[in-house]
N, C-alpha and C positions, 0 to 999 in steps of 0.2 A: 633590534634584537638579533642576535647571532643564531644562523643557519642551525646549528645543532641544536638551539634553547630554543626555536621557533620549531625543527623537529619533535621534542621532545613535549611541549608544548602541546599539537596537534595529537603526538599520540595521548597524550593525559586527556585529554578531550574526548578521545574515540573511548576509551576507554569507559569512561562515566556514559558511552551511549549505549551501552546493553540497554536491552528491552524489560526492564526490571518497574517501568513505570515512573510518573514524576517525581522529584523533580530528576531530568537529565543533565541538567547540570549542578554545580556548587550551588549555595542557595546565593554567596554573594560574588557574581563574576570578579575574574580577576581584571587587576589595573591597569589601564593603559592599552593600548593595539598590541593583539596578537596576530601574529601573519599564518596565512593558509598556505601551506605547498604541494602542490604534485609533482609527479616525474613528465617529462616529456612524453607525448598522444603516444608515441611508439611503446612505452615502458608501463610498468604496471603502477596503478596511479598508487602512490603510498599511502592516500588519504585511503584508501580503499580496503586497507587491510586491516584481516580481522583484528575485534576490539582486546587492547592490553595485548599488544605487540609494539614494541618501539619501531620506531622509524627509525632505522641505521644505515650504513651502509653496506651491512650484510643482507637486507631486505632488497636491495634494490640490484637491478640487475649490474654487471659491469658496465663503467662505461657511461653510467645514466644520471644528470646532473636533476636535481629538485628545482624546482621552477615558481616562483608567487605568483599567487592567482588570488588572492584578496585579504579581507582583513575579517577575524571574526568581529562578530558585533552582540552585545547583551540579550540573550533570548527574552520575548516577550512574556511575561507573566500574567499580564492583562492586554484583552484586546487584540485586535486581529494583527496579520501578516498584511500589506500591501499586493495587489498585481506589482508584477516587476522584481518582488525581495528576492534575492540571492543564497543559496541555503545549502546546506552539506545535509545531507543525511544518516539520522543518527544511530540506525539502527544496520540500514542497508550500504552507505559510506558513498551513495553515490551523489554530485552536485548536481542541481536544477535550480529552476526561478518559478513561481508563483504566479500562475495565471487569473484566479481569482477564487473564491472560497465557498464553501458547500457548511448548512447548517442540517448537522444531522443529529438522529436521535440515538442516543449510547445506551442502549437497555446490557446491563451489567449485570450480569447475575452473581458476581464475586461481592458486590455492595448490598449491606441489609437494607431493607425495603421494611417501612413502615407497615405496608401490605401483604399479610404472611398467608393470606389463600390459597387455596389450589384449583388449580385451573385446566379444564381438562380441552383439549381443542378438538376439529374434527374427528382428528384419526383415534380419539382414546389414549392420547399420549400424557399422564400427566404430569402438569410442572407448574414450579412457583410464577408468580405471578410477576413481574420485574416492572417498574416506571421507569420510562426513557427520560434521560437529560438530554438537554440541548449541548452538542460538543461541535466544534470547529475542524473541516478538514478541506483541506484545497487542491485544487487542481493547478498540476506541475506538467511543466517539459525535463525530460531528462536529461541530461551530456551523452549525448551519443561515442563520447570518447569513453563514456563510465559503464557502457550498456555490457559491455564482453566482461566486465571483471567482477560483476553481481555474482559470484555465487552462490549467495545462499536464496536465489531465488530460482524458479526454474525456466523462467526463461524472460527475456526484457518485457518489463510489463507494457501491454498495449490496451487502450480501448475499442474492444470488439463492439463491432456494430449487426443487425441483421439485413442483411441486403435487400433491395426490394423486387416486386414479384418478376421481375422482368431479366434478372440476375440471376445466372445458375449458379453463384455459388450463395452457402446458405449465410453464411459469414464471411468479414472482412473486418481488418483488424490498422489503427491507428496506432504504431510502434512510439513508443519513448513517451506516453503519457502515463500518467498515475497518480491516485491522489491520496497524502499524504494528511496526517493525524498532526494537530496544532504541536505535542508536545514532542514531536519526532524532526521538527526542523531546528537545525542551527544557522541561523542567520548569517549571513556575511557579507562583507562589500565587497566592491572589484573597481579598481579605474578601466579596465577594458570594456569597448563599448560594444564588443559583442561576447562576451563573457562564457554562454553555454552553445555548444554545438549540436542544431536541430534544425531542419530543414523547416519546422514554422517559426522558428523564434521570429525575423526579420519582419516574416510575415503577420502575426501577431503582435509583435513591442517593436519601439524603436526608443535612440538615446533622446534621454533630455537633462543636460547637467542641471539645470535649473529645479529639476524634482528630485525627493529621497521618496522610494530609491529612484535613480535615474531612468529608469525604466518603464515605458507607459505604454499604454493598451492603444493599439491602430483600433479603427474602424473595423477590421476583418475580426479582428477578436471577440468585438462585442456582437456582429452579425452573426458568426458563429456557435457561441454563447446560444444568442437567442434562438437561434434556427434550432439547434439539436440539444434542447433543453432537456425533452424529455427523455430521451436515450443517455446523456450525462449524468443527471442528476443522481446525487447522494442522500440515501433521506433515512434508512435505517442501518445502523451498528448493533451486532451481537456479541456479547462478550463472556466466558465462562474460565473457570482455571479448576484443573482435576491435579493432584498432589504437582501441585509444582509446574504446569504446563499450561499455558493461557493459549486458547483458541480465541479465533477474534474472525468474525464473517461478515461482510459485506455483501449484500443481494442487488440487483441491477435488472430492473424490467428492459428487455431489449425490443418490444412490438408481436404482433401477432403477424398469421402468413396463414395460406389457406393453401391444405394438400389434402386432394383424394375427397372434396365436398368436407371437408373436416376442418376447423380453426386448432391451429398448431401457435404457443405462445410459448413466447423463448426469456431467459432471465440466464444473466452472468452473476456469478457469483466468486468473490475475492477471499480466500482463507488465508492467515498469517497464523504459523504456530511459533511460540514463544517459551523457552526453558528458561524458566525462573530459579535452576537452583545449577548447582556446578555440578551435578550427576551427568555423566553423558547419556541420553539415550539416542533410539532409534524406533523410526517410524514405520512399520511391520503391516500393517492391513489398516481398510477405511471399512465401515459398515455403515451405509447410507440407509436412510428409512426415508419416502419420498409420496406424501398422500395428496391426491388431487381432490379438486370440488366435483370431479366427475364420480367420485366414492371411489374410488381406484387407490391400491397399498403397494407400493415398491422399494422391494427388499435387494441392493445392489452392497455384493462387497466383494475385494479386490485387495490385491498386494499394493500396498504404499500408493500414491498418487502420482498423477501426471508421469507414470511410468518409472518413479524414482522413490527410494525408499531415505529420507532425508535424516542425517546423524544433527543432532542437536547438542552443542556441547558450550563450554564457557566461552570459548573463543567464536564461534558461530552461533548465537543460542535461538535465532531465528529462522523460519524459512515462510516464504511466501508462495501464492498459485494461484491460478484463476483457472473456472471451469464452466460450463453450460450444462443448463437441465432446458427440456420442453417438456409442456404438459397439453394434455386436449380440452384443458379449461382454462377458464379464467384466474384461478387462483388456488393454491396448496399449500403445504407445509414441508419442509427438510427437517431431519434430525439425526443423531448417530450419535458414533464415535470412531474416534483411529487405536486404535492399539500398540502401543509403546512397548522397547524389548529395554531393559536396563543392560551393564556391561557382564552381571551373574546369569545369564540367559533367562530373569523373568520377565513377566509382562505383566502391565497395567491397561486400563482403557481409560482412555482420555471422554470428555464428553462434549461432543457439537452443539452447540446453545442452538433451542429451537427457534427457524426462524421463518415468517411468512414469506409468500411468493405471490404479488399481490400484482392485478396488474394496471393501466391508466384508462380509466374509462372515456375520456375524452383524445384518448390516442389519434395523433394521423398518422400519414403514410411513415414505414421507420426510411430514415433516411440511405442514398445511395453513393453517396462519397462524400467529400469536405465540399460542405457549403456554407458561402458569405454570405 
């Protein structure tokens, strides 16, 4: 394939990865190897740019030749991803590999539910009743060469951990991990045998020509796996869509910690908002509602999040964050909304699918750095 039909190629690809839901790609892949390029570590990777922009040489900076880095391959329709797979990112454009997989529960509230109750939870809040399906999502290393050119997210996603009691600070964060929705990878191979750049790949995988993918799990992978089970683990997806905008949350019990004779329980929580339609909007104010098992009601709102108020439009139509709550119990509830401005100066209100903040009753210690 020639440079340019292999450019134009990838951008058709990026293209079909807006966040518009399955399938992300054609339903019947097309023929034959297609080849994957980026620019040089120095240049802005061209896989990276936003979806339905050709890859030209007006894109790229002067000077800056495109580079092969692997071969797509037929995304999975059935069945899991391997440790080791190789994968473009379909929404966010950045490359990673496949550490191993997370079976979580997708309560949807955009999907009709047999179950049409209403339900009312501690705080008096009420809402439809939703049953979780079983969905697929894995835990990834990112390309540290791909971590500075995310923008539509607010900062390189890490896995935040709580420190233990002996740590003054109250958190510590694991850079270049993240974990990633079955229908958001695009697979790909690489003959390079060190493929993604991340200070644990080596130390997690090593090559094996002899496997697909070549790629397998050292002994420190599966040690660490097991050791920080419960501070990794993925176990509930929330998911809601208000005219056009799909909110999607992910909650994360981080351990409990003890200040002031008082137990203090900490929980990370992952937001990704998604513009389903070509309107551009803008994200204006959050309105948090946050009820604990202690009977406690907290009402938090604020201008846009994570300090940034995120434009959402056809060519970025996503943005991602992560954030932390503590509570003085064992368990509560989140709910809200963010507040959207369209380009006529209105506003709509988006709405936060309600989700529990639950925590592990057979908890140990949260862990205090990477352990094998």
């Amino acid at each position: 394939m020639s440079g340019c039909a292999a450019r134009r190629y990838v951008a058709a690809a990026l293209g079909r990865c807006r966040a518009r839901g399955p399938p992300l790609w054609e339903p019947t892949p097309p023929r034959g190897p297609r080849t994957l390029s980026v620019g040089a570590a120095a240049a802005l990777p061209p896989l990276l740019l936003p979806p339905r922009r050709h890859l030209s040489s007006r894109n790229r900076p002067e000077g800056k030749v495109l580079e092969t880095v692997g071969v797509f391959e037929a995304p999975k329709q059935h069945g899991k991803y391997e440790t080791g797979q190789l994968f473009l990112h379909s929404v966010f454009g950045y490359r990673g590999i496949v550490l191993f997989p997370w079976q979580a529960r997708l309560y949807d509230r955009d999907v009709a539910s047999p179950v049409t109750e209403k339900s009312e939870n501690a705080a008096g809040h009420g809402s439809k009743e939703v049953k979780g399906k079983t969905h697929t999502y894995y835990q990834v290393l990112i390309d540290a060469r791909d971590c500075p050119h995310i923008s539509q997210r607010s900062q390189t996603e890490a896995v935040t951990f709580l420190a233990n009691h002996d740590d003054s600070r109250a958190l510590y964060a694991i850079p270049g991990l993240d974990y990633v929705s079955h229908e958001d990878i695009l697979p790909y191979s690489s003959t390079d045998q060190v493929p993604i750049q991340h200070e644990l790949f080596e130390r997690f995988l090593m090559y094996d020509q002899t496997k697909v993918p070549p790629f397998v799990a050292r002994d420190t992978l599966c040690a660490w796996q097991e050791k920080n089970h419960p501070w990794l683990e993925l176990s509930d997806v929330h998911r809601e869509t208000t005219e056009n905008i799909r909110v999607t949350v992910i909650p994360f019990y981080m351990g409990m910690r003890e200040a002031q004779n008082s137990h203090v329980y900490w929980w990370r929580y992952c937001i990704r908002l998604e513009n389903l339609d070509s309107e551009v909007v803008q994200l204006r104010e959050r309105h948090w509602r946050i009820f604990s098992l202690s009977g406690t009601l907290e009402t938090v709102r604020g201008r846009g999040v994570v300090g940034r108020e995120p434009v959402l439009s056809k060519e970025q139509p996503a943005f991602q964050y992560s954030s932390h709550v503590s509570l003085q119990a064992s368990s509560g509830h989140m709910w809200g909304t963010f507040r959207f401005e369209r380009p006529d100066g209105s506003h709509f209100d988006v709405r936060i699918p309600p989700f529990s903040l639950e925590s592990n009753k057979d908890e140990k210690t949260p862990p205090s750095g990477l352990h094998w």
